[in-house]
DRENVO-503366 format. One line per 10 residues: number of its first residue (from 1); their letters; for each residue x, y, z of C-alpha. Coordinates in nm, 2 decimals. Layout:
<nodes>
NUM> A> X,Y,Z | ...
</nodes>
This chain:
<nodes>
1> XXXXXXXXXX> 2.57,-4.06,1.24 | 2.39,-3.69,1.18 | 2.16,-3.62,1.45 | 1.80,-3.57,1.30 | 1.62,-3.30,1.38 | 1.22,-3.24,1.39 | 1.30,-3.03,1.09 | 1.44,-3.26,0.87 | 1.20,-3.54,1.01 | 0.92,-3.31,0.90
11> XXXXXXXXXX> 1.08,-3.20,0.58 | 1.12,-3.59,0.50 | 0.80,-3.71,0.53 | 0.62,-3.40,0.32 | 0.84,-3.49,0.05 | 0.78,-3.86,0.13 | 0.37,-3.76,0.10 | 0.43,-3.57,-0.16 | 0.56,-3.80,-0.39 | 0.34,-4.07,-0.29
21> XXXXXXXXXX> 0.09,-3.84,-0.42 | 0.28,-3.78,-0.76 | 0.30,-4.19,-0.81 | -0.09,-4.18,-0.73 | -0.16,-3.97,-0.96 | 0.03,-4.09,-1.24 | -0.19,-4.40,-1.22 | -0.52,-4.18,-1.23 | -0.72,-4.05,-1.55 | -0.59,-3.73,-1.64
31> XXXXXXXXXX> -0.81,-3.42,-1.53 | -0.64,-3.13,-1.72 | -0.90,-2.81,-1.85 | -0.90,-2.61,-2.09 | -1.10,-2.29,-2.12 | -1.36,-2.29,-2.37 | -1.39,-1.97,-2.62 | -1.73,-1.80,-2.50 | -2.03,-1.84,-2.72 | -2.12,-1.58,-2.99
41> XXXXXXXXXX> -2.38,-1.37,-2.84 | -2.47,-0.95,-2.91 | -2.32,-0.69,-2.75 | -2.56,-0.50,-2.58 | -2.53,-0.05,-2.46 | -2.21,0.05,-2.34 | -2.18,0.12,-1.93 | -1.83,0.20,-1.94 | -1.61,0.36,-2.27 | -1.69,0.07,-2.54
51> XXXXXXXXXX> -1.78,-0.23,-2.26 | -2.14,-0.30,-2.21 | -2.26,-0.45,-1.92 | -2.12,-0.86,-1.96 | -1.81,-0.69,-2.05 | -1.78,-0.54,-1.73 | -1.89,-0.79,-1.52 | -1.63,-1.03,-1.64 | -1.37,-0.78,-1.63 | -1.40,-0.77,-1.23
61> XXXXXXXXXX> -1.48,-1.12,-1.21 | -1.13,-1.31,-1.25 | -1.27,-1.67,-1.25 | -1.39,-1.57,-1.60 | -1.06,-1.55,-1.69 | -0.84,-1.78,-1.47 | -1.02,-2.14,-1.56 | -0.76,-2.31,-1.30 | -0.87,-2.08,-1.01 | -0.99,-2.39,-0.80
71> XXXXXXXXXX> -0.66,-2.56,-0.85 | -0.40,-2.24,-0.74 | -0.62,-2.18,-0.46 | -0.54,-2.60,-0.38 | -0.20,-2.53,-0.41 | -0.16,-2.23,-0.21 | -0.29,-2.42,0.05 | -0.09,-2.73,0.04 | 0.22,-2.52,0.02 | 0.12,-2.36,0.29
81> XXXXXXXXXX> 0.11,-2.61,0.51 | 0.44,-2.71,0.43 | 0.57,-2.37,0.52 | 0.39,-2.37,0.82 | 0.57,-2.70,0.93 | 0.90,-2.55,0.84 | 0.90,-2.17,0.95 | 0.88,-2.07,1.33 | 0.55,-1.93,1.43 | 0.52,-1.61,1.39
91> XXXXXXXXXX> 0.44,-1.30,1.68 | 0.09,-1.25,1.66 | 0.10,-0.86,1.78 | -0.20,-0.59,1.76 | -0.23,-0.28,1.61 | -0.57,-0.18,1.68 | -0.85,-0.22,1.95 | -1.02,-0.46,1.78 | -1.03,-0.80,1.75 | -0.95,-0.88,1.41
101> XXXXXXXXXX> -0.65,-0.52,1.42 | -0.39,-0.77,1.47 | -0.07,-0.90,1.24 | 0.16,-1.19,1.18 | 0.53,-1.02,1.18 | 0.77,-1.36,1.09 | 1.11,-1.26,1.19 | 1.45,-1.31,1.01 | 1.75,-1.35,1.17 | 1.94,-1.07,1.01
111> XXXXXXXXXX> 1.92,-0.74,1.29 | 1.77,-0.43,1.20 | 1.62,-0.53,0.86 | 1.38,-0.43,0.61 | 1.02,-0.49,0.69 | 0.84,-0.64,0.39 | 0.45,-0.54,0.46 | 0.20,-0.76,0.28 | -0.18,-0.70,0.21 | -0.37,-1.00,0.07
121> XXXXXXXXXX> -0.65,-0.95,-0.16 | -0.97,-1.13,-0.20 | -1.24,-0.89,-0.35 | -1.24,-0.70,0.01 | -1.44,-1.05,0.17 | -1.17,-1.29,0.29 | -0.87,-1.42,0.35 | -0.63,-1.43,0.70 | -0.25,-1.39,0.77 | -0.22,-1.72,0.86
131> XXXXXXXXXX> -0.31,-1.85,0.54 | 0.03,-1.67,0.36 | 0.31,-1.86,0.57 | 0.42,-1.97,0.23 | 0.44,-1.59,0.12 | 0.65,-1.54,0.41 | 0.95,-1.81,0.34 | 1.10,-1.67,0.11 | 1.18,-1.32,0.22 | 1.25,-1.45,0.61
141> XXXXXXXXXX> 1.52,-1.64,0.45 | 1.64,-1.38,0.22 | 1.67,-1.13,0.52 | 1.38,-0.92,0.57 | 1.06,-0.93,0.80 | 0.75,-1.01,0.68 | 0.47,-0.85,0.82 | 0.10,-1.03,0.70 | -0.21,-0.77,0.76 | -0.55,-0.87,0.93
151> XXXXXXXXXX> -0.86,-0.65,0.88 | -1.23,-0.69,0.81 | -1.41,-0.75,0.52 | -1.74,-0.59,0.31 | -1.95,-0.86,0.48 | -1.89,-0.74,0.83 | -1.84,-0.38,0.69 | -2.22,-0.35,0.52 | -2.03,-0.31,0.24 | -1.79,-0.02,0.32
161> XXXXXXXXXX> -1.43,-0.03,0.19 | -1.38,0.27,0.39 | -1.24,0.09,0.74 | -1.08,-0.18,0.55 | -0.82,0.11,0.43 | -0.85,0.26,0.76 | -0.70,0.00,0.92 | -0.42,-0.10,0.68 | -0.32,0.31,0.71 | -0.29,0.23,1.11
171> XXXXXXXXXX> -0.13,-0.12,1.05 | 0.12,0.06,0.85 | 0.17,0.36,1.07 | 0.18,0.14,1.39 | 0.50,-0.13,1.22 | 0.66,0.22,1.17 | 0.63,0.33,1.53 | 0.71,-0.02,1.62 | 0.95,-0.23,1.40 | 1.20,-0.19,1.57
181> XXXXXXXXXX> 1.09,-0.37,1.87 | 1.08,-0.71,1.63 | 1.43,-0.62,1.50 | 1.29,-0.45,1.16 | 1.43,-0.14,1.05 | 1.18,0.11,1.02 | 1.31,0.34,0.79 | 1.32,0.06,0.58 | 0.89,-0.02,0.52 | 0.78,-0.21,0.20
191> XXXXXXXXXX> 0.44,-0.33,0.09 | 0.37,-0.60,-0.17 | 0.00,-0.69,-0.24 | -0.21,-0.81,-0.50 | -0.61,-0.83,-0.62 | -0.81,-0.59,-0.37 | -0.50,-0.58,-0.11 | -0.35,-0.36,-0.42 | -0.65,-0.13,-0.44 | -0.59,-0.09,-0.02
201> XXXXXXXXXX> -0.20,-0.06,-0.07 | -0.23,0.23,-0.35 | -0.49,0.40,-0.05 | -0.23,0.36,0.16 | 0.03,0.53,-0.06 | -0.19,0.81,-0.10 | -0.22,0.87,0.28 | -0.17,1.22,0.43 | 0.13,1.12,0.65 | 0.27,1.45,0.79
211> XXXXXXXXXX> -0.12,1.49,0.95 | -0.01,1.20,1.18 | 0.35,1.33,1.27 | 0.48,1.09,0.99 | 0.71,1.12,0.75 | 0.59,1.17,0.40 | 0.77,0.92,0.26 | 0.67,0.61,0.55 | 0.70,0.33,0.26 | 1.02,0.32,0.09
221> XXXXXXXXXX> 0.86,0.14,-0.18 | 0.58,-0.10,-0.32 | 0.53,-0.39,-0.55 | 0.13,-0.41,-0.65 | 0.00,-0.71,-0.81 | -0.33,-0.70,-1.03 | -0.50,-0.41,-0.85 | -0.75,-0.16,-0.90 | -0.71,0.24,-0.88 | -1.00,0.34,-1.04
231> XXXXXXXXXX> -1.35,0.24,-0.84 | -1.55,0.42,-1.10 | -1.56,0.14,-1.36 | -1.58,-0.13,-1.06 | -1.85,0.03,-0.94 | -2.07,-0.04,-1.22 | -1.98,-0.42,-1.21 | -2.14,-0.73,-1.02 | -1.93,-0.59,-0.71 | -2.19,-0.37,-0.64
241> XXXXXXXXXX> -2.36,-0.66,-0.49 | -2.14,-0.70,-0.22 | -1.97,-0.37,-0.21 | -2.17,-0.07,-0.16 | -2.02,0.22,-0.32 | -2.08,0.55,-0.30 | -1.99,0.87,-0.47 | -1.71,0.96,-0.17 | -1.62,0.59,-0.21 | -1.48,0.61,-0.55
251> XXXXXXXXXX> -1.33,0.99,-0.52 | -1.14,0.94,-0.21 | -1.00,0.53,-0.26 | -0.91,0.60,-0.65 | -0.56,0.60,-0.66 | -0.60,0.76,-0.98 | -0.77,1.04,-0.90 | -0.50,1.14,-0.62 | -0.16,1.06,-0.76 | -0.01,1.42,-0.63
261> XXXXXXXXXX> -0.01,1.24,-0.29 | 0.19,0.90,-0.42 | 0.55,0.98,-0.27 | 0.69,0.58,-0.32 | 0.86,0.42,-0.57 | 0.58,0.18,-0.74 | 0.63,-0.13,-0.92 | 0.29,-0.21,-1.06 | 0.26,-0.60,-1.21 | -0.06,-0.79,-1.39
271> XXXXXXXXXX> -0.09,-1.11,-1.56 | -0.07,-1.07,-1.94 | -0.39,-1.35,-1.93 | -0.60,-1.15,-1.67 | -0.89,-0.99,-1.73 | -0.93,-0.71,-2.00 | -0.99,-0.46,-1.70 | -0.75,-0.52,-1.45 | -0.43,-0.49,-1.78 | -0.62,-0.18,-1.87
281> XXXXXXXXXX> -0.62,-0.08,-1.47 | -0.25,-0.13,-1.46 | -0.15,0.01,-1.77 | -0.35,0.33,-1.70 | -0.25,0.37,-1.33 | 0.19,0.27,-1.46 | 0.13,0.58,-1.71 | -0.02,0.85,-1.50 | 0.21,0.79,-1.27 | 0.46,0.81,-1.49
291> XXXXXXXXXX> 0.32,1.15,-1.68 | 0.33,1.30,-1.31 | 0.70,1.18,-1.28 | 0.68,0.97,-1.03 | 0.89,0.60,-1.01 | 0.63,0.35,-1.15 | 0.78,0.02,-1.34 | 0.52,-0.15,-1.51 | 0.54,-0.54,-1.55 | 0.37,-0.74,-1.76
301> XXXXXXXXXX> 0.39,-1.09,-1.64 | 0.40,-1.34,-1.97 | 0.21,-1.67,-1.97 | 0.02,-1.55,-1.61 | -0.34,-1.51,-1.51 | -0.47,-1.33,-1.21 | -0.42,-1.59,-0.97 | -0.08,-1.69,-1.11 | 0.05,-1.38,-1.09 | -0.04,-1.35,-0.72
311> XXXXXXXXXX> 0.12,-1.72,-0.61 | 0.48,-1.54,-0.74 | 0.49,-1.35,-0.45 | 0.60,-1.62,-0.26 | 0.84,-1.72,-0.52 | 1.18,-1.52,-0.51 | 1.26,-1.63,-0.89 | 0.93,-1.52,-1.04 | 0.76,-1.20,-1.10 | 0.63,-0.96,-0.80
321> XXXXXXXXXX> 0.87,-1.18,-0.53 | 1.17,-1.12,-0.79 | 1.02,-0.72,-0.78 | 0.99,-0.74,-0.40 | 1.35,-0.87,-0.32 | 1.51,-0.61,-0.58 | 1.29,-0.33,-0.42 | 1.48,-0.44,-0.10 | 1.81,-0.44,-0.20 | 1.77,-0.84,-0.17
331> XXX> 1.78,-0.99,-0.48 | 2.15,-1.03,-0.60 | 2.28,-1.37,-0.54
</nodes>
């Protein structure tokens, strides 16, 4: 007789709960949404090219446009869980003074591999690396590190975005200095992101390197999901409520506005159902980089919204964790 281990045992009885749940369900009303067409109502003054001001509020607020929002956010966190239960912890390791400068790095078992950094989004409030275990899975078992960011958010900031890219440009520059001590291969420095994490990736790619003794070229390539690279429209937007922006603010963290600095290949993706802004966002930032001839892919991801788009990260057969593993060299079978 096979020996079981705790793994299988825990494997066993999450797809034993799980399918208890299924059968459950099955006997319960169905709860499925739709999301209603908005009512009629006038458009008022433009704020922003043709968008007046409800325009650009709901084109930086996502829930507008991504009626199942509750629901993925659900999910991410059941699958999570599982992940947890069937990945080895990770090393919790600092990269700054503070409390919160501090980073998951899950380990694979291949030596000296590929580092795949990730930034989580979040609308520069929340979220914590250890809520992104089931990000990690895939790419551990494919080979490469997976490295999950802390930092601080607008609420303990006062509403400056300003440290919150400070410390993902230190994160960054410490992995480099570092990797290799985890067995990554620090030549070989990724980023995938999405939401807000891919407004602070495209500030890191826009970092001044060679001022820090670093090569220009520190991250080898990025995947950035649903992001913003121009604060200027964002700015005007409910945002501002949270988010205290500032003329410096919106010059210096626009992506756009600095593209001579990018010096990494860029695979830029959005949900086809997202908002109106964040395609336009994408689009825009996919063809200046382009025009400047730099390597930008643009991907358009079919039949996603906002949210959607961001849970395929932590799915190797779907749109940014397919992007990720080919960035990597990963992806052939």
């Amino acid at each position: 007789m096979t020996k079981k281990t705790s793994r299988d045992i825990t494997r066993r009885a999450l797809v034993a709960g799980t399918a208890a749940g299924t059968v459950a369900l099955a006997g319960a009303p169905a709860s499925a949404q739709r999301c209603p067409e908005p009512p009629p109502r006038v458009k008022g003054p433009p704020v922003f090219r043709d968008l007046d001001q409800t325009d650009i509020d709901e084109g930086y607020d996502n829930d507008v446009y991504a009626f199942n929002a509750k629901h993925l956010g659900e999910r991410r966190v059941f699958n999570n869980r599982i992940a947890q239960a069937l990945l080895a912890k990770p090393e919790r390791v600092k990269y700054g003074p503070a409390d919160i400068e501090r980073l998951d790095f899950y380990k694979t078992s291949r030596p000296n591999a590929p580092v795949l950094i990730f930034i989580h989004g979040g609308s520069w409030r929340g979220g914590r690396a250890e809520q992104f275990t089931t990000y990690a899975e895939p790419y551990v078992r494919a080979g490469a590190n997976f490295a999950v960011l802390d930092f601080t958010n607008v609420g303990e900031t006062g509403g400056d975005i300003f440290p919150l890219v400070d410390q993902c440009r230190r994160a960054v520059a410490w992995l480099y200095r570092n990797a290799g001590k985890f067995g990554g291969d620090p030549e070989r420095l990724y980023i995938i992101s999405r939401s807000s994490g891919s407004h602070l990736t495209s500030c890191v790619l826009i970092s001044e390197w060679e001022k820090q003794g670093l090569p220009r070229n520190i991250v080898k390539g990025a995947v950035l999901g649903s992001g913003m690279y121009d604060l200027a429209p964002v700015r005007l937007s409910r945002r501002s409520s949270f988010v205290k922006f500032t003329d410096a603010m919106v010059q210096d963290l626009s992506a756009m506005r600095h593209i001579e600095k990018i010096h990494t290949p860029v695979t830029i993706g959005v949900g086809a159902l997202e908002t109106p802004e964040f395609q336009r966002q994408a689009r825009e930032f996919a063809a200046a980089l382009k025009a400047a001839g730099k390597p930008a892919e643009l991907i358009v991801a079919q039949g996603y919204n906002h949210y959607e788009t961001g849970e395929t990260i932590g799915h190797p057969y779907a749109v940014l964790g397919r992007a990720a593993l080919d960035m990597m060299g990963l992806g052939k079978i």
